[in-house]
C-alpha positions as CSV (number, residue, x, y, z in Angstrom):
1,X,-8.5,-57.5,54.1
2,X,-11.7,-55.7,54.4
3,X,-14.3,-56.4,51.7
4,X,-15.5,-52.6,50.6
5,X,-19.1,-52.7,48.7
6,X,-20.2,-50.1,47.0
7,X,-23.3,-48.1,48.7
8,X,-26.7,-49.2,47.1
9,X,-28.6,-46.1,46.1
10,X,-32.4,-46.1,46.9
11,X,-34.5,-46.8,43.6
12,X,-36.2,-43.3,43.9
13,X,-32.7,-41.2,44.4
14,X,-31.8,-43.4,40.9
15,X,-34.8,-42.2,39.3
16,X,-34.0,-38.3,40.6
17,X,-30.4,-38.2,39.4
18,X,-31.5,-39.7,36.2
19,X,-34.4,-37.4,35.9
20,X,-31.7,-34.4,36.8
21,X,-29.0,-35.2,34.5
22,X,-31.6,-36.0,31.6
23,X,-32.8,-32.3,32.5
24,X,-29.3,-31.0,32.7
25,X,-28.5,-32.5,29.3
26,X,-31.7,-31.2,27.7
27,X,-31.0,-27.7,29.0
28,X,-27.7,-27.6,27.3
29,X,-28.9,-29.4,24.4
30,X,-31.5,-26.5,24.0
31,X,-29.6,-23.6,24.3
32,X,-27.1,-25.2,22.2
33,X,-29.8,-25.6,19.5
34,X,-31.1,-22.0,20.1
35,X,-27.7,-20.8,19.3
36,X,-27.1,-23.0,15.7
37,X,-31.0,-22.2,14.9
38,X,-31.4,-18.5,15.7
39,X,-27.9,-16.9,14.6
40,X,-26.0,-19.8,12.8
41,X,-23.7,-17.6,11.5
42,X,-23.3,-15.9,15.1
43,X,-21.3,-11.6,13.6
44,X,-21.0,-13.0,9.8
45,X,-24.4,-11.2,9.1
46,X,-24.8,-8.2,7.4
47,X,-25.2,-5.5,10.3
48,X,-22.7,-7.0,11.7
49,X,-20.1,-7.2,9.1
50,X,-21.0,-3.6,7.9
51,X,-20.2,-2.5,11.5
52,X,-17.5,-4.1,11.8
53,X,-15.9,-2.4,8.9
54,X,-17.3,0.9,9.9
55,X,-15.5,0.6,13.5
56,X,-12.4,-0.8,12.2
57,X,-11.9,2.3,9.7
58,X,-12.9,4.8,12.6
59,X,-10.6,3.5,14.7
60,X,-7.4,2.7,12.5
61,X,-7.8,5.4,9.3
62,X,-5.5,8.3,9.5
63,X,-6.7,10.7,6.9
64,X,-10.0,11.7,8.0
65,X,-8.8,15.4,9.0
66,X,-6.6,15.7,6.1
67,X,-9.3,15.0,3.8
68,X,-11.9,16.3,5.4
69,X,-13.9,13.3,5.8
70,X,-17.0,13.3,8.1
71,X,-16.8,9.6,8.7
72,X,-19.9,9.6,11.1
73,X,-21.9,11.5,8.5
74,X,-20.7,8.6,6.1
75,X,-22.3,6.5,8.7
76,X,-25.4,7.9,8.7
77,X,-25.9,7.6,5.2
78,X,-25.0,4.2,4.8
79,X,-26.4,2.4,7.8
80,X,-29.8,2.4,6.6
81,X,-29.4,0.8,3.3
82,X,-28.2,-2.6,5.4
83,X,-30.7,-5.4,5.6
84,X,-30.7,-9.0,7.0
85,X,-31.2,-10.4,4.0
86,X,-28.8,-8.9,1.9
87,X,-26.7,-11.0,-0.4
88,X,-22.9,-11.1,-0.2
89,X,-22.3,-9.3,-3.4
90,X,-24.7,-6.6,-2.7
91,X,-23.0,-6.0,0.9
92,X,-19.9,-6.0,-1.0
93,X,-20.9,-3.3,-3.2
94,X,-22.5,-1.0,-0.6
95,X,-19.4,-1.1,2.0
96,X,-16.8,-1.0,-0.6
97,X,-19.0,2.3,-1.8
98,X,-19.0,3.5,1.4
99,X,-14.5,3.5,1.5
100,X,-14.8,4.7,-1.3
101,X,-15.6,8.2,0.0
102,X,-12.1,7.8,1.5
103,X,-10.4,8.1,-2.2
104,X,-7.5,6.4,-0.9
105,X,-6.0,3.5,-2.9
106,X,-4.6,1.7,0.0
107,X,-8.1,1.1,1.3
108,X,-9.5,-2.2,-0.1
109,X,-11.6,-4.7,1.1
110,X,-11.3,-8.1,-0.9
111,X,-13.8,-11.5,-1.1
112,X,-13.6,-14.4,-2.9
113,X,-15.3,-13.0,-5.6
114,X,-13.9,-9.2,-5.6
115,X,-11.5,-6.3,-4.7
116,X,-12.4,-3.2,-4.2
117,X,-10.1,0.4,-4.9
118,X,-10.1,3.5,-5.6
119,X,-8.1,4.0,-9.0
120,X,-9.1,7.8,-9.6
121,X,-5.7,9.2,-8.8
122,X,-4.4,8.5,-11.9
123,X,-7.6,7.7,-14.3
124,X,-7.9,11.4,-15.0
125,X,-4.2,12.3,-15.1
126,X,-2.0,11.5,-18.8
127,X,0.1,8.2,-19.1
128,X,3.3,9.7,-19.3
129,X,4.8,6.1,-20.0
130,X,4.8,3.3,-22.7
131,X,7.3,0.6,-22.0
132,X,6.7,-0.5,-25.8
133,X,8.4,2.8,-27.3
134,X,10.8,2.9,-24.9
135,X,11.4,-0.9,-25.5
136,X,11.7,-0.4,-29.5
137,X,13.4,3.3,-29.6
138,X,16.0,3.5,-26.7
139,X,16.7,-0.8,-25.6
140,X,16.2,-1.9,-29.3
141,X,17.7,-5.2,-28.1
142,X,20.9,-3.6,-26.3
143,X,19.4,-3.7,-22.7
144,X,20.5,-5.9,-20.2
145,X,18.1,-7.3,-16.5
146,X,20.3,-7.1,-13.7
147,X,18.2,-8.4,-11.2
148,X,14.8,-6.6,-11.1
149,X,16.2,-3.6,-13.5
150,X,16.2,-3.3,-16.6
151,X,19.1,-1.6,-17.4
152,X,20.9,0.8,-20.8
153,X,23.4,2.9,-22.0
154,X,22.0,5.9,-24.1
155,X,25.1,8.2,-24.5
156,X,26.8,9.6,-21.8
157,X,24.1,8.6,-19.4
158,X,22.6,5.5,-18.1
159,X,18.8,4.5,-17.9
160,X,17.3,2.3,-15.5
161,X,13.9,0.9,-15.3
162,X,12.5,-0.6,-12.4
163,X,9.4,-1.8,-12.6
164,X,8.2,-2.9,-8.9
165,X,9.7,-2.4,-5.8
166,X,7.6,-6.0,-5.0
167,X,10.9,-7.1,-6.7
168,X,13.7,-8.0,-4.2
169,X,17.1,-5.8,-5.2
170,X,20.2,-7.6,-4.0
171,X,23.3,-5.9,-3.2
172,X,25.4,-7.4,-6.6
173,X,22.6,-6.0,-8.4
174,X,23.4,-2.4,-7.6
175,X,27.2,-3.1,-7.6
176,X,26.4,-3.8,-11.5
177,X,25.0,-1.0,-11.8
178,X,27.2,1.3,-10.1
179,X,29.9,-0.2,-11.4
180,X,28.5,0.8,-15.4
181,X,28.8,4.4,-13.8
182,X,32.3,5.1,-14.7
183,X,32.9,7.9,-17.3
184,X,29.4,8.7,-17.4
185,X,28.0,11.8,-16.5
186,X,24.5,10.2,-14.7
187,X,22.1,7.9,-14.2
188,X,18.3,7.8,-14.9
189,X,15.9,5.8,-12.8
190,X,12.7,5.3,-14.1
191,X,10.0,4.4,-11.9
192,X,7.0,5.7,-13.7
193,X,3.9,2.7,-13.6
194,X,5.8,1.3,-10.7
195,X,2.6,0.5,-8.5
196,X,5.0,0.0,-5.1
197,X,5.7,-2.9,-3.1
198,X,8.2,-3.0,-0.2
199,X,9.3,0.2,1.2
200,X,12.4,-1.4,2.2
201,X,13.2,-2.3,-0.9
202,X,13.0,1.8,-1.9
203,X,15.4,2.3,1.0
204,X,18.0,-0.1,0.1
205,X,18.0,1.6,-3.3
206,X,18.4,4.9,-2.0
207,X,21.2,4.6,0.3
208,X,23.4,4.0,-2.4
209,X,23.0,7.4,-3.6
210,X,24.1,10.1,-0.3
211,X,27.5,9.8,1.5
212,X,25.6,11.0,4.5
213,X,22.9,10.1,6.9
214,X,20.1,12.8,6.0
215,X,16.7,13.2,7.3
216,X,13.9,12.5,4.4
217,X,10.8,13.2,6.4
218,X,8.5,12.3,9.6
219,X,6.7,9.1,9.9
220,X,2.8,9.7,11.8
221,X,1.9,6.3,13.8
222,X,-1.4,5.8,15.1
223,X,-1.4,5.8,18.9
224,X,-5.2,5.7,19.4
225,X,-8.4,5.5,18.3
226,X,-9.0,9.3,17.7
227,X,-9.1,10.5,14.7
228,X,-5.7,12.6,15.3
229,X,-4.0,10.2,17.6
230,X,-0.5,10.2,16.6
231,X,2.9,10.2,17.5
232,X,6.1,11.9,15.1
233,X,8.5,9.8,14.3
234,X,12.0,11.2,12.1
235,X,12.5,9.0,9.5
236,X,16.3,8.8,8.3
237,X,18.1,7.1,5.1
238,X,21.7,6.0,6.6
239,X,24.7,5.8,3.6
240,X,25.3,2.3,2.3
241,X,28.5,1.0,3.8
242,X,29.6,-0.1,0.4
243,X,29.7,1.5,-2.9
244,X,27.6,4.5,-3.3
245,X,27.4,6.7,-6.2
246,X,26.8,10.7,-5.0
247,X,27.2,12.0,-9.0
248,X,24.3,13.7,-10.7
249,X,20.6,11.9,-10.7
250,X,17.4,11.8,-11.9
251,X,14.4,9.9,-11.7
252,X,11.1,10.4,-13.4
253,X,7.6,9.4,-12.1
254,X,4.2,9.8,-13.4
255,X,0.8,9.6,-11.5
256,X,1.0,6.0,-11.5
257,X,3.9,5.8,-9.3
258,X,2.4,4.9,-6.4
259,X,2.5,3.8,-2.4
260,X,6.4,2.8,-2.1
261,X,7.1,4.5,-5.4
262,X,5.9,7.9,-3.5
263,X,8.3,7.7,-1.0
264,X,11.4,6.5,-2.7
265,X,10.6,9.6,-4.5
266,X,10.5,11.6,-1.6
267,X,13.4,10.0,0.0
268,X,15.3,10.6,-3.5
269,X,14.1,14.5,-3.5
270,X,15.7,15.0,0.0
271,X,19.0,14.1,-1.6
272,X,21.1,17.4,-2.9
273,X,22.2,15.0,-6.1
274,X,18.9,13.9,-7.2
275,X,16.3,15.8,-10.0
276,X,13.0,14.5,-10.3
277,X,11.6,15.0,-13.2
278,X,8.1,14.1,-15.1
279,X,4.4,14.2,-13.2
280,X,3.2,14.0,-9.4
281,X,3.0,10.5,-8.2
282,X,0.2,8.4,-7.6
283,X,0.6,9.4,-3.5
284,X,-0.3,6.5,-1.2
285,X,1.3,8.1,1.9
286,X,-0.1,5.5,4.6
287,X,1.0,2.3,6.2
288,X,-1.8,-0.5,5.6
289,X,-3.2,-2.1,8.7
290,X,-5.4,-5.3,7.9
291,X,-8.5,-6.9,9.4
292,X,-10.0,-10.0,8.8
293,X,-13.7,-9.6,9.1
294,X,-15.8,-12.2,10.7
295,X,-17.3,-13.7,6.9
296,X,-14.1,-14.1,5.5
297,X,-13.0,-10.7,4.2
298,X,-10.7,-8.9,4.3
299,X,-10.2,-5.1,5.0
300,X,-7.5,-2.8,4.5
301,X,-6.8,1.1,5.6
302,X,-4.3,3.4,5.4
303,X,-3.1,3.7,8.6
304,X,0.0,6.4,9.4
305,X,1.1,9.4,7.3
306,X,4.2,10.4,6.0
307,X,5.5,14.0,5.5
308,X,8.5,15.6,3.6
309,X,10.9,17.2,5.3
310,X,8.5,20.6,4.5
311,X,6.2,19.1,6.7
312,X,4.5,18.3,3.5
313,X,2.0,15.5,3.1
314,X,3.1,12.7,0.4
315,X,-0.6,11.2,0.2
316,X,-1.8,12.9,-2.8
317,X,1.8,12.7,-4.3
318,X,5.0,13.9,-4.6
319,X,5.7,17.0,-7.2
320,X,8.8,16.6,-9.6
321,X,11.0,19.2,-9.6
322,X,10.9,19.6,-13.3
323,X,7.2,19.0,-15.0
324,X,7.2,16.8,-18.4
325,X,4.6,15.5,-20.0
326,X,4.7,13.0,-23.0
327,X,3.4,14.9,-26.8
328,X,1.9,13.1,-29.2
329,X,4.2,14.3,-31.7
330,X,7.1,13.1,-29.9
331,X,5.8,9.6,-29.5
332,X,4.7,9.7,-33.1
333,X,8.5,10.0,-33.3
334,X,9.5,7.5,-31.0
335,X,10.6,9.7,-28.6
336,X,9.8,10.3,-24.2
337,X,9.6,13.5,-23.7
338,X,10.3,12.6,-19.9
339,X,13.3,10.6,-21.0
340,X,14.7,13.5,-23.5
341,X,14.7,15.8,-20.6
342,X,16.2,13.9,-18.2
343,X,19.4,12.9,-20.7
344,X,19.4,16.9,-22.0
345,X,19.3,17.8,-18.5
346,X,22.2,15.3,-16.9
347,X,24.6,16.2,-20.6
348,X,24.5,19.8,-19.1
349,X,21.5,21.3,-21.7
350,X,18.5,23.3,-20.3
């Protein structure tokens, strides 16, 4: 077998391959080092995160028209108040200032150390509610919780509370209730200070109530990144294939029921059985699309729109068809005023 020895390389050749891959590796090293010393935190700064936020809202928001928002004048005013050296709360403060022009409560943008919304569709409005009177005047001990509800007899008529549609409803739950029906001549759902959750959840519950499919309004999804790019969608509530109740209801709402709590209540008003009764709701008539921002934060925007079947918008709320509000003599009584009507109202009084 042939002996094969490796080809000696010239001293000077050693000395320009090492001199070449020495520069090679210094080059990299450099540019390397440039990168970690001049931007170490490479889109985490402040223009950058501001942008960022700006683009993402442009681009994914859907209520610009319908509020009347001039988003690039928003721009324009804000822009300038961004410097290199801001500090993370104070670039908090200035871009959650700048959505809050939006007045939109499904627009957030949340830290470690904070999360911002706008809460004025309901600070200005009454309560309405107080879980405590209704707790010591009308349960007084006799309710019962069947799954997320909280659940009473008063008279003829039943009264349900349910508090979050974040709470999961299961199917025996509603049976339960359905089932305490019988003989009576209604049921009350209460959803008033029910700050939303899942809108599946709000449709489960409201196909127990039609014995037919029926449209309950038109879905806008966001096609592109205009301002008005959307396409209709008809949004249907199909019958529940098992026990459904199709007597006389009513649910009652104040300003803040809000986001899935606005359209169960516009998905309950399309029904010819249902009476809604109390104040508007909070609104909160867009989908949420989320964006994680390049310093850890994370954004949030309303992101479709949803109209009645009138071709009305839901996002500042959906009107009752009766309007109650809560009297200070009544609750110095130990009455709801929004409860009283709705049990006057189902025993056949005006």
């Amino acid at each position: 077998m042939m002996d094969i020895k490796p080809e000696k390389v010239p001293k000077q050749r050693q000395i320009t391959m090492s001199i070449g891959i020495t520069s090679l590796l210094v080059t990299l090293l450099m540019a390397s080092c440039e990168k970690i010393l001049i931007r170490p935190d490479a889109g985490d700064d402040p223009v950058s995160v501001f942008e960022e936020i700006w683009t993402f809202t442009d681009r994914h928001y859907s209520f610009f028209e319908y509020k009347g928002v001039d988003w690039r004048s928003i721009y324009s005013s804000y822009r300038p108040r961004v410097r290199d050296d801001m500090g993370p709360v104070e670039l908090f403060d200035l871009c959650a200032a700048m959505l809050y022009e939006l007045k939109d409560g499904h627009v957030n943008l949340v830290s470690s150390f904070d999360r911002s919304r706008y809460w004025e569709w309901y600070l200005d409005s009454p309560e309405n509610f107080s879980y405590d009177l209704i707790e010591r005047n009308y349960f007084r001990g006799r309710q019962r919780y069947i799954g997320p509800f909280h659940f009473v007899p008063i008279g003829d008529v039943v009264y349900m509370y349910y508090p979050s549609f974040a709470s999961g409803i299961s199917d025996n739950s509603i049976d339960i209730i359905l089932a305490n029906l019988k003989n009576k001549k209604g049921l009350i759902i209460d959803v008033r200070n029910n700050g939303g959750g899942s809108i599946e959840n709000a449709r489960k519950l409201v196909s127990r109530f039609t014995d037919e499919k029926r449209l309950v309004g038109y879905n806008h999804v966001k096609t592109g990144p205009g301002h008005e790019d959307f396409r209709k969608q008809e949004i249907y509530i199909e019958p529940h294939e098992g026990e459904r109740y199709t007597g006389n209801v009513v649910v009652l709402t104040n300003r803040r029921s809000y986001s899935a709590t606005t359209y169960f209540t516009q998905y309950m008003k399309a029904l010819p059985n249902v009476t809604v009764i109390g104040d508007t709701t909070g609104g909160g008539g867009g989908m949420p699309a989320f964006h994680d921002l390049p310093n850890g934060w994370l954004l949030r925007v309303s992101s479709s729109r949803f109209y009645g079947p009138g071709n009305i918008s839901i996002e500042s709320g959906v009107a009752p068809h009766i309007k109650v509000d809560m009297t200070e003599d009544s609750i110095s009584e130990g009455k709801d005023d929004v409860i009283e009507r709705a049990v006057s109202l189902l025993n056949g009084r005006t």
